[in-house]
Each structure stands twice: as C-alpha cells, then as structure tokens.
C-alpha positions, 0 to 999 in steps of 0.5 A: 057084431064083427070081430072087428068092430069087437076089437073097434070098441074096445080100443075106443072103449080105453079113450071112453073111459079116460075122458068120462070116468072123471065125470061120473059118480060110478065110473066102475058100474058104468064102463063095465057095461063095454067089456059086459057087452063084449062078452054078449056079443062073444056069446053071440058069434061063438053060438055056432062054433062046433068041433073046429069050425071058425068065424073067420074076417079079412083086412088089408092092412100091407098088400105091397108085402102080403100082410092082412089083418086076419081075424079068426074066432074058434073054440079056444080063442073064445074060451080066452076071449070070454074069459078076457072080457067076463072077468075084464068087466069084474075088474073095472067094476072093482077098479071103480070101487078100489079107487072110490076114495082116490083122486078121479083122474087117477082113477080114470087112468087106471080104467082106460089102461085096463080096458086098453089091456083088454083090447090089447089082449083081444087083437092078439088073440084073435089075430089070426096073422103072425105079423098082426098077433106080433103087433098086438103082443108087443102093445100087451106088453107096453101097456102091462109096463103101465099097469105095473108101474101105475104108483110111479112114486114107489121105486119098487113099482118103477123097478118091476115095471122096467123089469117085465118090460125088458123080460117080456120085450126081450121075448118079443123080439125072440118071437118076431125073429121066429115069425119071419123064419116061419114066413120064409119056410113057408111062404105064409104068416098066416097061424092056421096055415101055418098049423095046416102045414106042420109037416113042412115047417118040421121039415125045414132046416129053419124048424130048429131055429124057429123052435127056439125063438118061438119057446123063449117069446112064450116062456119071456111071456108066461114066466117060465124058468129061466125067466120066472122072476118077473111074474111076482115081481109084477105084484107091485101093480095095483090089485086090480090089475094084479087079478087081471093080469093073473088070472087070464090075461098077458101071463098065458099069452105064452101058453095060448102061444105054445098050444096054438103050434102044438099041433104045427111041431108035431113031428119034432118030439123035442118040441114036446120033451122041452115043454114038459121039462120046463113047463115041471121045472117052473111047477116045482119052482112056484111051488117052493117059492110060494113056501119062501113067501108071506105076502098075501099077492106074494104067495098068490103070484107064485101059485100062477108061475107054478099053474103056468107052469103046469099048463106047458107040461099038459101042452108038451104031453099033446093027445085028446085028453091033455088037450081036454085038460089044458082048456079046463084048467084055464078056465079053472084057473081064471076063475078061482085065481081072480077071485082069490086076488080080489080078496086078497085086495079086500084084505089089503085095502080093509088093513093096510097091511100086505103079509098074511103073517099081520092079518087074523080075524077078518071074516067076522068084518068081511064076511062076503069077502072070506066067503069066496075066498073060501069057495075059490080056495076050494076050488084051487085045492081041487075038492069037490064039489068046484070045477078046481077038482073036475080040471086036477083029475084031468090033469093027472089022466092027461099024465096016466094016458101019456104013459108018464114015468112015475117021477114025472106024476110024483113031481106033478103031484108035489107041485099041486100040493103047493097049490093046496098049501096056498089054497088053505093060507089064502081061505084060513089065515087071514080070515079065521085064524087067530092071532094075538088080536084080530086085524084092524079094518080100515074099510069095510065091504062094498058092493063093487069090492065083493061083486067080482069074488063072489060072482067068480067063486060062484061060478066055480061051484056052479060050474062044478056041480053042472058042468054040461052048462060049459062042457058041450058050448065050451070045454069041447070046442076049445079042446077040439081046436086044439087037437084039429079034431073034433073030439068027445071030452068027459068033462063032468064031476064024478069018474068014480074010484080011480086012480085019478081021484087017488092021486088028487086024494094023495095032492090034498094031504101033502098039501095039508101037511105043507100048510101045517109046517109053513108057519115053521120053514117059510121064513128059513127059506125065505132067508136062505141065501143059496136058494133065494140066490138060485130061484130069485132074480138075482141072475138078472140083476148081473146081466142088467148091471153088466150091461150097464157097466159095458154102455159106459164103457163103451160110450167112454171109449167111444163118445170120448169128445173128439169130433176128429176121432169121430170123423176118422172112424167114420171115414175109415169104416167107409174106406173099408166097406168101399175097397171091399167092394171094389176088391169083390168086384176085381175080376170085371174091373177095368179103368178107361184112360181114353183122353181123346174125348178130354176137354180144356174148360172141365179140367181148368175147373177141376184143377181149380177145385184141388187147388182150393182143396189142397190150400185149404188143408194148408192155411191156418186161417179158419176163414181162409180155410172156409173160402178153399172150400167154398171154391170146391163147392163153386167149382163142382157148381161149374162142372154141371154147368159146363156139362149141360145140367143148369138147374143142378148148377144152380141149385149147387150156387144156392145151398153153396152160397148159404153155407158159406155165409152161415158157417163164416158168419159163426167162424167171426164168433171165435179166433180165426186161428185156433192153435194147432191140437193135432198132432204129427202122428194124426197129420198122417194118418188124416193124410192116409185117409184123405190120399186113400178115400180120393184113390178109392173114389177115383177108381170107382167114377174110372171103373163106371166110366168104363161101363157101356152106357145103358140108357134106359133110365134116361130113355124112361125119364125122357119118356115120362116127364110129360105124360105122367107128371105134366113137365118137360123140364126132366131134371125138375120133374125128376126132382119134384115128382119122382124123387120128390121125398128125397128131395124133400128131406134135403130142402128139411136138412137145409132148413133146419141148418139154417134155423139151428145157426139162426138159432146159434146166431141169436143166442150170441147176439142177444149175449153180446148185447147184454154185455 
C-alpha cells in the first residue's frame, strides 16, 4: 500500500467511524481494525528499510511555487508510525469500551476525532515537505483542541482546550516563520534536503533566526520549559485521549521536530548546548511538579513533561549512542506511559473518583488492570527485566560518552528518580495499598478496558527479555537515520557491571526514598504559593489577561462609534502612504502642463463635476446633498464617453444610477436635514484632508501623464482579444475574460448592496405597516 492511500484511509477512516459507529454494537472492536491494518501495512513498507534507506513518493500539490506533497518512510518515521497506529488501534478499542454506557453519538465523535488525530499525526510525520508537515502540524493541533475540549460542559475542559490551542498555535506559527527562512536560505523546502545541506543553512545569516523559531515551534509542541504548563492541563480531555495524546503522539511531535534537524545544525554548537539546558531544565521541572500532584493522570502527565524533557537533552547530546538512545526511550516510553494511562482510566472510571489519595484496594476488583500497572510501572522505573531498563542505561551511556559533567548526570539522575517515585505511586497505591476501607467500584473490568494495558505492559516485557525481536527491524534503523549513518546499536538486556547499571541502581533508590516522603511534602508543595507561582501557568494567565485588557482598549479607543473618525483615519493613512510615494519618487518626477492638446467638452464636463462636488460639501440637505453627488458620478460617466470608451460610460450610467435610487430611497426614511454634529475644528481638518487628498491625486494622474506612453498592454490586448477569447469588443474582452475574477466580485459587491438595502427597505416597509 502506498504512503498515500496509508495517510488516504486514514482520513477516511475518521468520516467511517463518525456515520457507522452509531450503528454498531461494538464500535471499539470494529474500527480498530483500520488503524490494526495500517499498522500491517506499515510493517509491510518498512521490511526493506536497512541503515538509511527510505521509501520515498511524490504529489504535486502547487507547481506554480515549487510546493509537492513529499512523502518519505525510513527508520524513525516508522518507529513513530507504528507506534501512532499500534497503540492508535488500542485506543479505539478502549474508547469503544469507556463510552459503553454513554449516548452513541458521543461516542461516535470521540472515535472519528481520535482516528483523525491519527491521520493528522501520519501526514506530519511522513511529510517529507516542510510546507506540507506545516500543514498536518497545524490539523494535530485544531484536532487536540477538540479531544481536550471533548466534555465542552465542563469549564475546566473549555479552558485547557483554549490554552493548548493557543501555546501550541503560537508555536505553529514560530515554525512556519522559520520554515520560510529555510526555503530562502536554501532554495529548498524539501526536509531531507535540507538535512543533506546542514553546512549551508549553518552558514547562512538567517541560521540564527531559524533556530529560533524552529526551538519555540518544538518546545510550544513538546511542553518544554518556558511553556510546560499545558501539557497537564490537557489531562481535562478524556482518558482516551489522554493515553494517546502522552504516550506517543502530538506532545513528541516537537521532539521528532528537533531530532529530524539534529544533524542539519550541526555545526552550531549552540543548537546542542540549548537542547540540553532546557530539555534538563523541564526533567527537573516534571519531576518536582509530579512531587506537588495527587491526581492519578496529574502526576501521570508531569512524569511525560519530564520524559519530554529528557528526550531533547539525548537529542542536544547528538553522537551514535545518544541516538540509539533517544529511539529506544521513545519506544520505552510509549509502551509503558499508555498503558499506565489506561489504567489510570480504569481506576477513575471503576470509582469515580481521580486522586490517588481516595483509592486504596483496587487490585482484589481490577486484577488484569493492577497487573499491567505493575509491569509497566516496572518498566518506567527502569528494573529489569522490561525494555524501561535496556532504554535508562542507554540514556546514562549517551551522558558518559558525551563526557557530560558530573552535575549534568547528578541532575539527570534526580529527574529519573522522579520518574521511579511515579512509577511506585502508579503500581502500589491505588491498587495495594491500604487505606482506612478499599475504594468503592462502580465498574468492574472489561475485555475492551484491559486489552490495551496489558497488550502494552506485555509488550514491554517481551521486548525487554528479547530485544533482537525490535533491535535489528527497528531500534537500529530508526538510530541510523537519525545519525545519517548506518550505525551498530547494543541494544540488549545485560551490559554487566558498569557504571551505567550503578547510576540506574543509584535512580531507583532515590526514587524509593521520594516515594517514601511523598505522602509528607506533596501537599506543602502543592500549597506553597512562590513554587506554584513559578512552575504553574500563572505566567500565562498575565499575558493572556493583559492581552485582553489591551483589545479592550484598543477597540475602545479605536472602534469609538464615529464613522467620521473612521473615515478621517483611513483617508489620512492613505494620504500618508501616497505622499511617501510620491516623495520616494521625487528625483523622476515631472508634471506636464502642455495645454495645446486641451479640449473645450472635457473640461465643461470637468467644471460641472466640481461644481456638483463643491455644492455638495455645501448644502445641508441630505437629498440635495445625493444628487451633487450623483452629478459627480454622471459627469465621470461623460469623460469615458467623450473619450471613446462607451461601454465604460455605460456601465458607469448603470451602477451610478442604482445608487443614487438606492441610497435616496433610504435618505426618505430619515430627516432630510439632520442638525449639524461636527464641529469648526473638524470642518477643517475634513477640508485638509479633502484639499490635500485632491493635490496628491492631481500630482500623481500630471506626473503619469508626463510619462511616455508605452503601449504594449494595449498592443497585446489588441492582439489577443479574438485569438484567445473569440471578442473584438477589447474592452469587454478584457472585462469578461482577462479581468474576469475581478470583474466578478464588483457585479457580487454591487448585489449584495443591492439586496443588503432591499433587505433594509423591507424591514422598514413591514414596520410602517404595522404601525
């Protein structure tokens, strides 16, 4: 199957489910049978996929502006897209189950948007086009907003909609930025040539500007620090979701982002160094927040801003090993972090409740649920004998071969231990532990809620205990195309004693200890106003109010009522703009006031017409006022006449003529003359205004005037009149054929004035006749 008709029924797949999932029994079990297929058909396209070769495909989408839509499958694009569809086919099976009891419709929406988020997520991840990866980050985006947002009742869930549509649409529009800079540097918007030419784009003066905006797009996307925030606040969408949207969807988009230009800002070592200082800074900051949270998907979501975090620092290291490492933890991670959201999901849904603190004794009622919970706790904590632990000592070696300071690997270790601390408040508390009575249960276990965990948690030990079974078909192509070499990955369960297994050793017994005092400090951190001030998103609720508070000023100050005010702006603006112009132009600017060729009927016209423009300044009589300015209107109507140009002159007749009826018909609905609002000061600076906006268009038609004619336009409309559009008429032609768009939307603009007044004329009617 092509890449295309891959991504093709994806998209369809969304519209499938929304019109037949009303009408089956199990909606679930059925439409993950599309996302199961996809994930063969990935299988299937990736079985020749050695080092860093690629299956490549090519549409044309814009040729006019060199933009196609490039396709492009190697290792690590199909590590992602087997991950999207895998666990995308879990998540419509447990979807299916965890809106069992709720109306179908719901649930039907819920089950198109999460298989639109697949193909959303496929199109950017296959995209091998930075306008068309653009395109298909934005849609990730605007369909996440919709899954977060799903319970729109629930003002929590509208608020961390909006939020993430903003961080992550703000960050969207910082990588498109650095995507046009890239096309300009290079010539190209093609990713893989644009990775192929890392040496020039380094080079150019707009390196520094496209790193950047290429950061803040993937740090918006990824939750990295300054903009982590959003991530837990996302936890408001259904679990789902949650466990889609975590474990390896839109939130490493910003990661697969930074890895894919790894190699094209090579030679900018600050490209590294920021990677690593931030992608620390939001380990740290997962971790401590986790410290501050009780909520089972709280603390859940933190443990990904921290993973998140981890995964840039591996990128930021670059090398062999850190690339080994970055692929293996990907896959760690999404195999471990679904299926610990699918269980927390179970949880919630069996008690109805959503802190950890109010469950207790839930593995004697949701046995197949507290055990993947446990083996996928085993495997975040990095214990053997789960693919958790081959993926941390990886990540320890990148650190040790990168020469990394003693700090860097202290801090990495106290950010995993977090991670270690979660894992044992995810597998122990709500399950085992005992509180004063075991938590109430609502729902007991079905086949569709425990499938994905387990299937997932399995996994994860399967993999651990036979890692050949991904090392050579996956890890090491994924690795070596982030390296843009081939490359040979130890990826295997026992390394022996080594420095590696000692600091792993050292991650689980701090985090032993942090799960030990977490009963004791996670509510005084929660509660302490300076750290939840600094780590929260109370940043962004002062910009987001303060940009609220500046559109109402701004609108106060400048929608103020005055329709003459706005008028004068406009006017002015355009005064401004055109004597700019006309200054610019000074040093060939000439006025020919030759009157030999001056003609008696013209200027008769032309007199007519100011006079009619002068008395309608003049009159206070908003009829008499109309019909000045329908003698205007009449007289321009004459000078195309006089000079040769009688379809001009008629259609100028016409529309003239309508709006003069129009606009007099609805001067009779109100007082003729209206008391006078403006006041001396304002008179004057209209006449300004007017004086200078006459003198600027007079100077401009002399000054063309003056120009030689060059009559090539009219040479070539003369030309091709008959030829191309069969019409000897060359002022029609030109209006019908060549400017017929234009012409178009000024026939629209003067129906819709038309049917706008009807519309006025027939309010009032049927008003008056009511009275």
């Amino acid at each position: 199957m092509p890449l295309t008709a891959c991504i093709a029924v994806a998209f369809v797949s969304a519209l499938v489910a929304r019109l037949s999932a009303p009408r089956l029994r199990h909606p679930g079990w059925v439409l993950a049978s599309i996302p199961a297929a996809l994930f063969v058909a990935f299988l299937w396209l990736g079985a020749g996929i050695e080092g860093t070769a690629a299956v490549t495909e090519r549409i044309e989408w814009v040729p006019a502006l060199g933009v196609a839509l490039d396709f492009r499958l190697d290792g690590f694009s199909l590590l992602f897209c087997l991950l999207i569809t895998g666990i995308g086919a879990l998540v419509t099976i447990y979807a299916g189950a965890y809106f069992a009891e709720k109306p179908r419709d719901k649930g039907a929406r819920f089950l198109a948007l999460i298989l639109l988020f697949m193909a959303a997520m496929l199109g950017t991840l296959l995209s091998d086009n930075l306008i068309g990866l653009y395109v298909f980050w934005e849609l990730t985006s605007l369909v996440s907003f919709l899954l977060i947002g799903f319970d729109s009742q629930q003002l929590a869930a509208r608020k961390a909609a909006l939020q993430s549509l903003i961080v992550t649409a703000g960050g969207g529009l910082c990588l498109f930025a650095a995507i046009l800079l890239t096309g300009s540097a290079l010539g190209t918007f093609t990713l893989s040539e644009v990775v192929a030419r890392g040496g020039e784009l380094t080079a150019s003066p707009l390196a520094p500007a496209i790193l950047v905006l290429l950061c803040l797009g993937a740090f918006t996307k990824s939750a990295q620090v300054p903009f982590h925030f959003w991530l837990p606040n996302a936890m408001q969408a259904p679990t789902p979701a949650s466990a889609y949207l975590h474990s390896a969807t839109m939130v490493k988009l910003g990661v697969y982002l930074l890895a894919r230009f790894d190699q094209a800002f090579a030679g900018m070592p600050a490209f590294g160094t920021t990677l690593v200082v931030f992608g620390t800074a939001t380990l740290l900051v997962g971790g401590l927040r986790a410290m501050m949270q009780s909520g089972f998907k709280g603390v859940l979501a933190q443990s990904t801003v921290g993973s998140l975090g981890l995964l840039v620092l591996l990128i930021g290291l670059g090398g062999e090993t850190a690339a080994v490492a970055t692929v293996g933890f990907i896959l760690a991670h999404a195999l471990y972090k679904a299926a610990l959201f699918f269980c927390a999901g179970n949880a919630i849904h069996a008690t109805g409740r959503t802190q950890i603190t109010q469950m207790s004794g839930l593995g004697a009622r949701l046995p197949m649920t507290a055990l993947a919970a446990a083996l996928a706790a085993v495997s975040m904590a990095g214990l053997p004998p789960m693919v958790g632990f081959i993926s941390k000592e990886l990540v320890f070696e990148a650190q040790l071969a990168d020469t990394a300071s003693a700090i860097a690997v202290a801090l990495a270790v106290l950010g995993n231990a977090a991670f270690v601390m979660i894992a044992l408040l995810s597998a122990i508390d709500p399950f085992w532990k005992r509180r004063q009575s075991p938590s109430e249960v609502h729902h007991d276990e079905t086949p569709g809620l425990v499938a994905g965990p387990l299937v997932l948690a399995g996994l994860g030990l399967l993999f651990g205990l036979f890692p050949a079974l991904v090392a050579h078909s996956l890890v090491v192509p994924a690795a070596s195309a982030l390296a843009g070499r081939p490359i040979e990955a130890s990826f295997y369960l026992w390394h022996g004693f080594t420095p590696m297994l000692a600091l792993s050793a050292a991650v689980v017994a701090l985090g032993a200890v942090l799960y030990a005092i977490w009963p004791r400090i996670h509510w005084r951190l929660g509660e302490w106003p300076p750290l939840v001030a600094l780590l929260g998103d109370r940043g962004y609720f002062r910009v987001f109010d303060g940009l609220l508070d500046l559109a109402g000023r701004s609108t106060r100050l400048l929608q103020n009522g005055d329709q003459r005010a706005y008028t004068a702006t406009v006017v002015a603006a355009t005064l401004v703009l055109l004597a700019a112009g006309l200054v610019a132009a000074s040093p060939g600017f000439s006025v020919d006031l030759d009157l030999s060729d001056l003609r008696i009927a013209p200027v008769a016209v032309l007199v007519f017409m100011v006079i009619g423009a002068v008395a309608a300044t003049r009159t206070r009589s908003l009829l008499a006022a109309m019909v000045c300015v329908g003698v205007v209107g009449f007289g321009s109507a004459l000078v195309f006449l006089l000079n040769g140009a009688p379809d001009l002159a008629l259609t100028q007749f016409s529309v003239e003529v309508l709006v003069v009826v129009i606009l007099t018909a609805l001067l009779l609905r109100i007082p003729l003359r209206p008391a006078s609002t403006r006041t001396t000061g304002e008179k004057g600076f209209d006449v300004v205004l007017a004086g200078g906006f006459g003198l600027l268009v007079f100077g401009a038609l002399a000054a063309m005037t003056a120009v030689p004619f060059d009559p090539r336009l009219s040479a070539f409309f003369a030309a091709a009149s008959y030829p191309e559009a069969w019409g000897r008429n060359v002022v029609n032609v030109i209006l019908v054929d060549f400017r017929a768009i234009d012409t178009l939307g000024e026939i629209a603009v003067v129906c819709f004035a038309a049917l706008g007044a009807w519309s006025l004329l027939s309010r009032t009617r049927r008003r008056g006749g009511a009275r």
